[in-house]
Backbone as ProteinMPNN parsed JSONL, in Angstrom:
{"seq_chain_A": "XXXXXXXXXXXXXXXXXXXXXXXXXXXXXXXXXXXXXXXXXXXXXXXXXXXXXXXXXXXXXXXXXXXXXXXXXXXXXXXXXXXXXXXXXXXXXXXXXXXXXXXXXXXXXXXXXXXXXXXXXXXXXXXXXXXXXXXXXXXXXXXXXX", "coords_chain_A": {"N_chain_A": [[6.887, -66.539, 57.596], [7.168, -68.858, 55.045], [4.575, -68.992, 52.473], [3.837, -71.936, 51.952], [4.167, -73.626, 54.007], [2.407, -73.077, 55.983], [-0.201, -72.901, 58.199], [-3.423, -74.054, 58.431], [-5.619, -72.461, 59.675], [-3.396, -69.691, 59.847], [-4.123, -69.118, 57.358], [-6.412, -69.118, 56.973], [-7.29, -66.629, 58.634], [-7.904, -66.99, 61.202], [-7.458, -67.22, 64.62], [-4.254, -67.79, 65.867], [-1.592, -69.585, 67.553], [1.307, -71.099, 68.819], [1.163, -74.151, 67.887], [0.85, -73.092, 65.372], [3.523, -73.473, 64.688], [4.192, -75.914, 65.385], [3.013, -77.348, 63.194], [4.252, -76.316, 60.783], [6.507, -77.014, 61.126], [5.911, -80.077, 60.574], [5.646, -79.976, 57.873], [8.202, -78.96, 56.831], [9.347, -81.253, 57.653], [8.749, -83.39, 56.288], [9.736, -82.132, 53.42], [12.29, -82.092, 53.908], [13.116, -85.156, 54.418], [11.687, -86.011, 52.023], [12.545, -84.447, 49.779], [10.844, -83.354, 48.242], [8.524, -80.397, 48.288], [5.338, -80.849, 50.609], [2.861, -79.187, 50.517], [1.946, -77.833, 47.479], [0.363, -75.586, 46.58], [0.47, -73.367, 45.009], [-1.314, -71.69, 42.217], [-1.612, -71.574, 38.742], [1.484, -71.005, 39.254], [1.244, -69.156, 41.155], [1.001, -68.374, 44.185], [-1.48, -69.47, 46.259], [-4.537, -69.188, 48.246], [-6.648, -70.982, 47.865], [-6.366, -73.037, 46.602], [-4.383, -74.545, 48.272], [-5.587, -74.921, 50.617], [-7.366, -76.919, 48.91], [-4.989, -78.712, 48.482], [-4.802, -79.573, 51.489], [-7.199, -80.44, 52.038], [-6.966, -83.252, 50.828], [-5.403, -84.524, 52.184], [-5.827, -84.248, 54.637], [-8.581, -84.89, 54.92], [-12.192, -83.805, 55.412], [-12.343, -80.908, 57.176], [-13.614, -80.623, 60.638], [-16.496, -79.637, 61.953], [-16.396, -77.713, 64.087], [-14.011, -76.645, 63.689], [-14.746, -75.142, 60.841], [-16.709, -73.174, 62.082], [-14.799, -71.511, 63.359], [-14.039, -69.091, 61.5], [-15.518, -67.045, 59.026], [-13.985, -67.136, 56.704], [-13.885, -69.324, 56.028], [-16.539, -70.327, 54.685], [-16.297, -69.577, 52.224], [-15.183, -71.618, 51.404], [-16.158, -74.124, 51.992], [-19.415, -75.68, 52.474], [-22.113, -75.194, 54.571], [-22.228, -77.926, 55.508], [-19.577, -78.973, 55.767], [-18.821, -79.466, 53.599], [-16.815, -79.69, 50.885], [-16.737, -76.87, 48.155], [-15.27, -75.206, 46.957], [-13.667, -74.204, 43.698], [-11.057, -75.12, 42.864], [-10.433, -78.501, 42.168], [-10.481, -81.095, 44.396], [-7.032, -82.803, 44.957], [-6.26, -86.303, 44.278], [-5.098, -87.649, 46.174], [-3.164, -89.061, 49.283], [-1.266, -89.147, 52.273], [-0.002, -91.43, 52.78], [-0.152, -92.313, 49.976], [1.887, -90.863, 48.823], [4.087, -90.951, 50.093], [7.344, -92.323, 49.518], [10.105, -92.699, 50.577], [10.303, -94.822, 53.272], [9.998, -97.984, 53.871], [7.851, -100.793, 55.223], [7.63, -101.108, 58.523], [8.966, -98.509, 58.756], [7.657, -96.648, 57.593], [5.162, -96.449, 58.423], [5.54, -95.821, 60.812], [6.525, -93.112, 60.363], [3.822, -91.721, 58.955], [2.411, -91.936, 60.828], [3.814, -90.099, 62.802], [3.323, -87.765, 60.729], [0.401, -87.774, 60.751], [-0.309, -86.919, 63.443], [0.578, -84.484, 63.042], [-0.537, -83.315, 61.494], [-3.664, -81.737, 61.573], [-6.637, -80.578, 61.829], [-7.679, -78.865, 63.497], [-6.095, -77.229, 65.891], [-5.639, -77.425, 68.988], [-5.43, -79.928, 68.83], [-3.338, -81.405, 67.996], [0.548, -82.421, 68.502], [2.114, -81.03, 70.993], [5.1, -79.233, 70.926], [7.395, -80.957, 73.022], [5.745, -82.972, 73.024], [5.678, -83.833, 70.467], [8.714, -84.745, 70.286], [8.937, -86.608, 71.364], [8.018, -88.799, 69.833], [7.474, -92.178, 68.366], [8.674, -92.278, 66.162], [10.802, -89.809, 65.683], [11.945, -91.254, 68.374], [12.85, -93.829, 67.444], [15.862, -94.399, 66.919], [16.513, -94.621, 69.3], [15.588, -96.303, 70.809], [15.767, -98.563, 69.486], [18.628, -98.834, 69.742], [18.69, -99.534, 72.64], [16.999, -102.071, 72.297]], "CA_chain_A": [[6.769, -67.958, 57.317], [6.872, -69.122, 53.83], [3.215, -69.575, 52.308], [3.553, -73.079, 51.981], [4.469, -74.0, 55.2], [0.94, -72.094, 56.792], [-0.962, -73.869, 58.928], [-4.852, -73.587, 58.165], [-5.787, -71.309, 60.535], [-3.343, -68.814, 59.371], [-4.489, -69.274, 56.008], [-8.165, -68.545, 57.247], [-7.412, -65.672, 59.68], [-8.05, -67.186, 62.004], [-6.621, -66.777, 65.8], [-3.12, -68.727, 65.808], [-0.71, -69.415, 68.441], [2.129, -71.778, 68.726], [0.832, -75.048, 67.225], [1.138, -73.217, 63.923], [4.923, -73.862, 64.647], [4.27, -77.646, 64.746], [2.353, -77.666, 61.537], [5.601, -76.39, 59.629], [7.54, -78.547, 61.129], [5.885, -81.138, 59.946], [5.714, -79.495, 56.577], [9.643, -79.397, 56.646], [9.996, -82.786, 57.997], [8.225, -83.992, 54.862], [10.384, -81.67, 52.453], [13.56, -82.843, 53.83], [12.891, -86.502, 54.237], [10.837, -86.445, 50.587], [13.183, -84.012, 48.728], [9.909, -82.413, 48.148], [7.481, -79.942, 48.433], [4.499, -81.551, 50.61], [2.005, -78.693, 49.709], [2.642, -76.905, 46.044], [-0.099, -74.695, 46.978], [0.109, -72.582, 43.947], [-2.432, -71.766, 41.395], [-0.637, -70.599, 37.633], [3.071, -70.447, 39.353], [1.318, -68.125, 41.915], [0.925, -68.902, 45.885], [-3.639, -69.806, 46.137], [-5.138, -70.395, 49.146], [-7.804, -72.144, 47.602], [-5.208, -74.439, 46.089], [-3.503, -74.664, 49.278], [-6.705, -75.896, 51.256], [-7.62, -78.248, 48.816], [-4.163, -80.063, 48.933], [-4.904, -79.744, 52.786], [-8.459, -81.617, 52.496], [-7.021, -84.424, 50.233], [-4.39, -85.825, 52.77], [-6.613, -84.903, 55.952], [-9.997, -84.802, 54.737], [-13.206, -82.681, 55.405], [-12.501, -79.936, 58.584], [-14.592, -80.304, 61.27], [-17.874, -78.66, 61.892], [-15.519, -77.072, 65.35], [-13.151, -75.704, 63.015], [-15.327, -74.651, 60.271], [-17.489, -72.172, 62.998], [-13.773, -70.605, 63.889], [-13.824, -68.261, 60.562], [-16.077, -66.485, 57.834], [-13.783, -67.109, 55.411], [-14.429, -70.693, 55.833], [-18.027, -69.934, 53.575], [-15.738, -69.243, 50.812], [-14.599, -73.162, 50.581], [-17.092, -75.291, 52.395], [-20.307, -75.276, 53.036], [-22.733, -75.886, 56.151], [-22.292, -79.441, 56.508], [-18.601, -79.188, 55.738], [-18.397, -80.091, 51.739], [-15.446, -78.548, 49.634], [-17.377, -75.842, 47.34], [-14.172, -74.593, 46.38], [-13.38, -74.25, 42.686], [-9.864, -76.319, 42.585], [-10.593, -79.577, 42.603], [-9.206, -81.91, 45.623], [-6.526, -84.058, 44.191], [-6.428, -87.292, 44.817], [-3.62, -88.084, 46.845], [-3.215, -88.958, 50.67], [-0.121, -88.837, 52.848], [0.347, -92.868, 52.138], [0.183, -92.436, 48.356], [2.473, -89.465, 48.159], [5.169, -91.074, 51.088], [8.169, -92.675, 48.905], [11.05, -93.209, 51.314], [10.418, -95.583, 54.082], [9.126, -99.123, 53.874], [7.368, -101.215, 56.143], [7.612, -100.409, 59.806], [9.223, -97.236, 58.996], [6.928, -95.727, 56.957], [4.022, -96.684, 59.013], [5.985, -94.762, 62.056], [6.39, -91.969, 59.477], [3.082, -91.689, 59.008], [1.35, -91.635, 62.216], [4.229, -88.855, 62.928], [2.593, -87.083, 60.274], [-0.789, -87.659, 60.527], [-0.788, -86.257, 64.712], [1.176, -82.865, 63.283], [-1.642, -82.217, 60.544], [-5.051, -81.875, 62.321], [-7.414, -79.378, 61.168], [-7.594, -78.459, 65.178], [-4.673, -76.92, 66.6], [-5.374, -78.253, 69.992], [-5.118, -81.733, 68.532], [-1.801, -81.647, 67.605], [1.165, -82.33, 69.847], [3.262, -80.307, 71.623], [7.189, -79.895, 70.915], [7.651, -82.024, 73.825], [5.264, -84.187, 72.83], [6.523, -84.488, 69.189], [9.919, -85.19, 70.415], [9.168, -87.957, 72.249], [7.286, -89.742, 68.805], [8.183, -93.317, 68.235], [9.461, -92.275, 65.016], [11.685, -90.236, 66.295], [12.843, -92.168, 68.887], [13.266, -95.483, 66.913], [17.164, -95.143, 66.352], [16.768, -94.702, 70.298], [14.918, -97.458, 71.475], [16.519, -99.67, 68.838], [20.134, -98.923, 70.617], [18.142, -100.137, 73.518], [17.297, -103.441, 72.139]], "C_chain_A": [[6.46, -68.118, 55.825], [5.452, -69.559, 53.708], [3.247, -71.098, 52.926], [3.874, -73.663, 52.967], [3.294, -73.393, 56.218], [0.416, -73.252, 56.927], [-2.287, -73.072, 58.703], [-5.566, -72.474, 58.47], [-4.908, -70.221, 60.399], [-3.816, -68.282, 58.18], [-6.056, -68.7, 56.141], [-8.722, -67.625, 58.094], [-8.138, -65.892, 60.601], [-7.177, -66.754, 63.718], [-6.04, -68.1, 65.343], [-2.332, -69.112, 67.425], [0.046, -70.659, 67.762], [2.279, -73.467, 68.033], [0.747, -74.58, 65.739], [2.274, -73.13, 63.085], [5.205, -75.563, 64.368], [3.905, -78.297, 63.812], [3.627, -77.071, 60.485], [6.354, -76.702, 59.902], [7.292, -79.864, 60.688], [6.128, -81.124, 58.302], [7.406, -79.565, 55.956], [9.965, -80.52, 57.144], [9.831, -83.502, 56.624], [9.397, -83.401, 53.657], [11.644, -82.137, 52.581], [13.432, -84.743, 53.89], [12.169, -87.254, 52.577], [11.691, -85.806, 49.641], [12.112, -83.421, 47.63], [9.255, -81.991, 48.621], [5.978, -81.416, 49.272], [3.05, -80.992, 50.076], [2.928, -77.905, 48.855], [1.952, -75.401, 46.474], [-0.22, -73.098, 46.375], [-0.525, -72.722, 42.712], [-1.407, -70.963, 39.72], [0.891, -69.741, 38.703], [2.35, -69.48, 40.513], [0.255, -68.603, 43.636], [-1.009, -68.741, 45.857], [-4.171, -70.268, 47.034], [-5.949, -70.831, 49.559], [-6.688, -73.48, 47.247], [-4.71, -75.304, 46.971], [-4.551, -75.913, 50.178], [-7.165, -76.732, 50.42], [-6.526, -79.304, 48.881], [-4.509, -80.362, 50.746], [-5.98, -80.947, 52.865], [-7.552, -82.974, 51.803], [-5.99, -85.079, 51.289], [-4.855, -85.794, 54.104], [-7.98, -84.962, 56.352], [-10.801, -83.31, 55.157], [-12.476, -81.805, 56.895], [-13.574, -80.191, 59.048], [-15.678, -79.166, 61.534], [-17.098, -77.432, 62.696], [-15.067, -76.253, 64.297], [-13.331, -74.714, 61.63], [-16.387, -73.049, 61.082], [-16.347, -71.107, 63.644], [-13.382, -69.09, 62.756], [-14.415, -67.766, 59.48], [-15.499, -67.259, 56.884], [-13.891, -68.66, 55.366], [-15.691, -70.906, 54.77], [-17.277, -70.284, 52.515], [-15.021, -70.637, 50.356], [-15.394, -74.434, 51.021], [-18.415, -74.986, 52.567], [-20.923, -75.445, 54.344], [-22.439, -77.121, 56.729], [-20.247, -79.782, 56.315], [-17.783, -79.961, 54.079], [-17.566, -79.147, 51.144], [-16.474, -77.758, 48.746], [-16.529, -74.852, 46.632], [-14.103, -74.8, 44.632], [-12.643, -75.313, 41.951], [-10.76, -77.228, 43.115], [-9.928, -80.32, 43.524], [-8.49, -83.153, 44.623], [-6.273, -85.425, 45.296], [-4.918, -88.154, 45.164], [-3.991, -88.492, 48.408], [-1.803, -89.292, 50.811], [0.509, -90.33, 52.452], [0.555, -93.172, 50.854], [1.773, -91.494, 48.115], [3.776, -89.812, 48.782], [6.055, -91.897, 49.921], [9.438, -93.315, 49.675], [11.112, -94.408, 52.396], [9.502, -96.724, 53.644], [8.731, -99.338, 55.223], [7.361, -100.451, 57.361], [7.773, -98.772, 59.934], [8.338, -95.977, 58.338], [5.453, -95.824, 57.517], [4.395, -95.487, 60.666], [5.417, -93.098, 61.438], [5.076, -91.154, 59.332], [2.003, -91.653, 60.008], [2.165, -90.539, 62.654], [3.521, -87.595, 62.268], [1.45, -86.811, 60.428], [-1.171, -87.338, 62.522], [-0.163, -85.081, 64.562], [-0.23, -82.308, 62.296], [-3.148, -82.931, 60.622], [-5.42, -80.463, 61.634], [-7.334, -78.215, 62.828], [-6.427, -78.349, 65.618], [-4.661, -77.164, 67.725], [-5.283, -79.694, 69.505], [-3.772, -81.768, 68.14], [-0.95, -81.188, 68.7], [1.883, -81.15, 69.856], [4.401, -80.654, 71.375], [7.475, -80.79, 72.012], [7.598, -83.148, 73.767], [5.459, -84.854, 71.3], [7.589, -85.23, 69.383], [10.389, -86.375, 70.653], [8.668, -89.218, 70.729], [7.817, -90.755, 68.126], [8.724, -92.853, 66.963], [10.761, -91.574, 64.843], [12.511, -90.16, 67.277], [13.237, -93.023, 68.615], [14.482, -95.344, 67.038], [17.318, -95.216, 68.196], [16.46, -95.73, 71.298], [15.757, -98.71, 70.448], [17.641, -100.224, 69.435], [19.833, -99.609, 71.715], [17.981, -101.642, 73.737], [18.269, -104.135, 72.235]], "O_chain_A": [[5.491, -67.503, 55.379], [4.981, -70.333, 54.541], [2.827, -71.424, 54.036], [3.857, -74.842, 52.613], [3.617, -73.352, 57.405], [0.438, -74.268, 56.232], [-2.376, -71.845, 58.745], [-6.045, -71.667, 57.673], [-5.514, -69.272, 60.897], [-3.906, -67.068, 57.999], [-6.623, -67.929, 55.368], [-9.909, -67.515, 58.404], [-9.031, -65.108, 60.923], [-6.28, -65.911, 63.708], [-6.583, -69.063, 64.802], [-2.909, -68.655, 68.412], [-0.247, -71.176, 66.684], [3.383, -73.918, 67.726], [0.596, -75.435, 64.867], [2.432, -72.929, 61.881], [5.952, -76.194, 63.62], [4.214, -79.445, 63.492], [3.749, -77.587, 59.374], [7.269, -76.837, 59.09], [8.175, -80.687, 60.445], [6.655, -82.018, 57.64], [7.743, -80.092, 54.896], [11.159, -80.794, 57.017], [10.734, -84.084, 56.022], [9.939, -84.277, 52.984], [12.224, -82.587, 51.593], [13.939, -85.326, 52.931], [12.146, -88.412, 52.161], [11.769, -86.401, 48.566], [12.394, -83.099, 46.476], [8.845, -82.615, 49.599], [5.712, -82.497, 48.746], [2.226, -81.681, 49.476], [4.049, -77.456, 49.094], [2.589, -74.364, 46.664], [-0.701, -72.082, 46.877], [-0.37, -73.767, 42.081], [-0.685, -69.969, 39.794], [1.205, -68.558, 38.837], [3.272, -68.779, 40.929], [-0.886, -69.016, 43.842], [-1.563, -67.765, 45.353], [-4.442, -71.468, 47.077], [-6.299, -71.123, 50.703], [-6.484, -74.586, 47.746], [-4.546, -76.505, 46.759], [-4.42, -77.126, 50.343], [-7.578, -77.702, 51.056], [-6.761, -80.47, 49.197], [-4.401, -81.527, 51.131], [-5.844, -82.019, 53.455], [-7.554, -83.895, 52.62], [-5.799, -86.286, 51.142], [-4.63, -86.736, 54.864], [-8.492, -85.043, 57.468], [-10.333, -82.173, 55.219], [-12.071, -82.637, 57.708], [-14.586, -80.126, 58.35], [-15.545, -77.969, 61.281], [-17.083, -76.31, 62.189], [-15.671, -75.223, 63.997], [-12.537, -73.837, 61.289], [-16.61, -72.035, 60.421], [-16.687, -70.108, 64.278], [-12.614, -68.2, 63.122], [-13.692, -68.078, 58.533], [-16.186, -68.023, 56.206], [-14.006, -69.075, 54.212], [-15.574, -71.869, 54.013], [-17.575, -71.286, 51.865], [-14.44, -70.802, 49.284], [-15.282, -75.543, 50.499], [-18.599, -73.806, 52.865], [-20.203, -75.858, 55.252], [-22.378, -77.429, 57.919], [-19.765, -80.818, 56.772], [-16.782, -80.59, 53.735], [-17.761, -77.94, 51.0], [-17.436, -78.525, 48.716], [-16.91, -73.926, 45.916], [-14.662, -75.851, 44.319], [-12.996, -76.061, 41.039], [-11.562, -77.089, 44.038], [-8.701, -80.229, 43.506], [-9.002, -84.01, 43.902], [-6.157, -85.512, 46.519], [-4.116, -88.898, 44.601], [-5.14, -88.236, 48.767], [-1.119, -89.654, 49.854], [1.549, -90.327, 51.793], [1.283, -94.099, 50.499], [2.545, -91.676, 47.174], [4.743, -89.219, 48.304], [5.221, -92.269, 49.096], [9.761, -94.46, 49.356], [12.175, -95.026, 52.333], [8.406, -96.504, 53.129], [8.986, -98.606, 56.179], [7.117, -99.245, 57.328], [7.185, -97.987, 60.677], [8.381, -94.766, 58.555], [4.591, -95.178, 56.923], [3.67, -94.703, 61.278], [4.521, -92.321, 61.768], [5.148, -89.947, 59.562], [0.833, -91.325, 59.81], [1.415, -89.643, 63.043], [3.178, -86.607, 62.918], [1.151, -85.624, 60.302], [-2.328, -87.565, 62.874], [-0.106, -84.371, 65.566], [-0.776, -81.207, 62.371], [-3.642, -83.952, 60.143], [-4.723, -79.595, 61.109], [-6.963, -77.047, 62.949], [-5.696, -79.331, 65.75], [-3.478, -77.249, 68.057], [-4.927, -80.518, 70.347], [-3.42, -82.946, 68.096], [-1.144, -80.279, 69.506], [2.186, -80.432, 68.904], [4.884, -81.784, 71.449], [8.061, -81.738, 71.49], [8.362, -84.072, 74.046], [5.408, -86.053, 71.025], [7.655, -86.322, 68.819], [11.427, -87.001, 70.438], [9.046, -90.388, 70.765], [8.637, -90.468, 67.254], [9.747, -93.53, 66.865], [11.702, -92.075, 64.228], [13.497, -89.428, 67.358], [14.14, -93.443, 69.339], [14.825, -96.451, 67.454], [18.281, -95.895, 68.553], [17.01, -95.915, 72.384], [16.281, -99.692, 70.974], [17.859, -101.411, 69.676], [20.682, -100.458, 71.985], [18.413, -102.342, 74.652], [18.187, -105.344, 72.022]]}, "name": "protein", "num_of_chains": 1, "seq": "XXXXXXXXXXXXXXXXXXXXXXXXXXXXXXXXXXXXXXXXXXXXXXXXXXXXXXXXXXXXXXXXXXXXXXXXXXXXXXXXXXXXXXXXXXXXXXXXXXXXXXXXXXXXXXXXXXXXXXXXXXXXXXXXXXXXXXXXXXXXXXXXXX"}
């Protein structure tokens, strides 16, 4: 899997399974629909994944306490109560600043698509099934409907 497409929990050796298939799909949904990169996730031209986790906190905030207690190397960027302590600074972006393509309705779809694939918690995020079905997209399907 390309770095930048890692879902947190690989990134923090953590245990993985199959939800860290739906986190780079969202990661490529974003790259093809944006015609960019959603994380850069490199430090001097070279793959960082301190860099990486702070673009992660700035578009879905702090990690839970839950998901902070899943890995040591968690120490090495937050502390006890869950504060960045990392070096890189978090930039100041979120998934709504950074979105470009869709207006109104559609970028509000867009966006709740996104924001149920990138959870800090890999049980919180859907299932391929349950992606598939996500008003966003189904819209050209329910539209035909209308």
């Amino acid at each position: 899997m390309p770095g930048i497409y890692r879902a947190p929990e690989v990134i923090l050796d953590m245990d993985w399974d199959s939800k860290v298939d739906i986190w780079s799909i969202g990661a490529m949904v974003w790259d093809l629909v944006e015609s960019s990169h959603l994380f850069f996730a490199k430090k001097d031209h070279v793959l960082n994944d301190e860099q990486h986790l702070a673009e992660m906190v700035s578009l879905m905030g702090p990690p839970p306490q839950d998901f902070l207690k899943r890995s040591g190397k968690c120490q090495q960027f937050w502390d006890m109560q869950g504060k960045w302590k990392g070096s890189v600074p978090i930039p100041e972006q979120t998934l709504a600043t950074r979105e470009r393509q869709f207006p109104g309705e559609d970028n509000i779809l867009f966006l709740n698509f996104l924001q149920r694939i990138f959870r800090w918690l890999p049980d919180q995020r859907p299932t391929a099934e349950e992606l598939a079905y996500d008003d966003f997209l189904m819209q050209p399907l329910l539209e035909s409907r209308a």
